[in-house]
N, C-alpha and C positions, 0 to 999 in steps of 0.2 A: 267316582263322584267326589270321595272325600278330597283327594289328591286336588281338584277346581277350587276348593272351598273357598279359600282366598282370591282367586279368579272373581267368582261368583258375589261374592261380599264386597269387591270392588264396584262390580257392577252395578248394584244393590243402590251402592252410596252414590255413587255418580250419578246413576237415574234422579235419589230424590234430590242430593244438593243442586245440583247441577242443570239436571233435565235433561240431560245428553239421553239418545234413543236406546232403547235396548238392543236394536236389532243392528246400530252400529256398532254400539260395547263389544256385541259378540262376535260380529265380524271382525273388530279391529284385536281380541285377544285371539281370537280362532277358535270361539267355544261353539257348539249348538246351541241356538234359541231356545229349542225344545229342551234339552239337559236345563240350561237356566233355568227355565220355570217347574220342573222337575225338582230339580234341588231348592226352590225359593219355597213349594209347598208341598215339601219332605212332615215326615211327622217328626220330632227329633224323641230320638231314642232314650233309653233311659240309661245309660252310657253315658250318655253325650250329656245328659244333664247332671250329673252325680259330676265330668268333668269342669262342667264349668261353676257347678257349686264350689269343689275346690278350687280352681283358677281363681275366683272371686275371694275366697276368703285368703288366699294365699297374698292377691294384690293388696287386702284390710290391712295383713299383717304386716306389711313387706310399707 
């Protein structure tokens, strides 16, 4: 699922900017619908947040 991430983030934005469907998004990348909504309400780990705590303060820095 991590490996979608960016799949799925694309998706994500294009639905709200956009409004394009979800169930074309995912046909037109060749994801499942089902995985979609799987990963859209994943719990996010504590891993992943301690990540992007650093990623953020690294962009402050930078």
């Amino acid at each position: 699922m991590v490996r979608h991430q960016y799949i799925y983030q694309a998706i994500k934005e294009e639905n709200q900017e956009h409004g394009y469907s979800i169930v074309a998004l995912c046909k037109l990348v060749e994801v499942s619908r089902g995985a979609y909504y799987k990963w859209l309400h994943r719990e996010i780990t504590k891993n992943e947040s301690i990540n992007r705590l650093i990623a953020d303060e690294i962009e402050n820095i930078h």
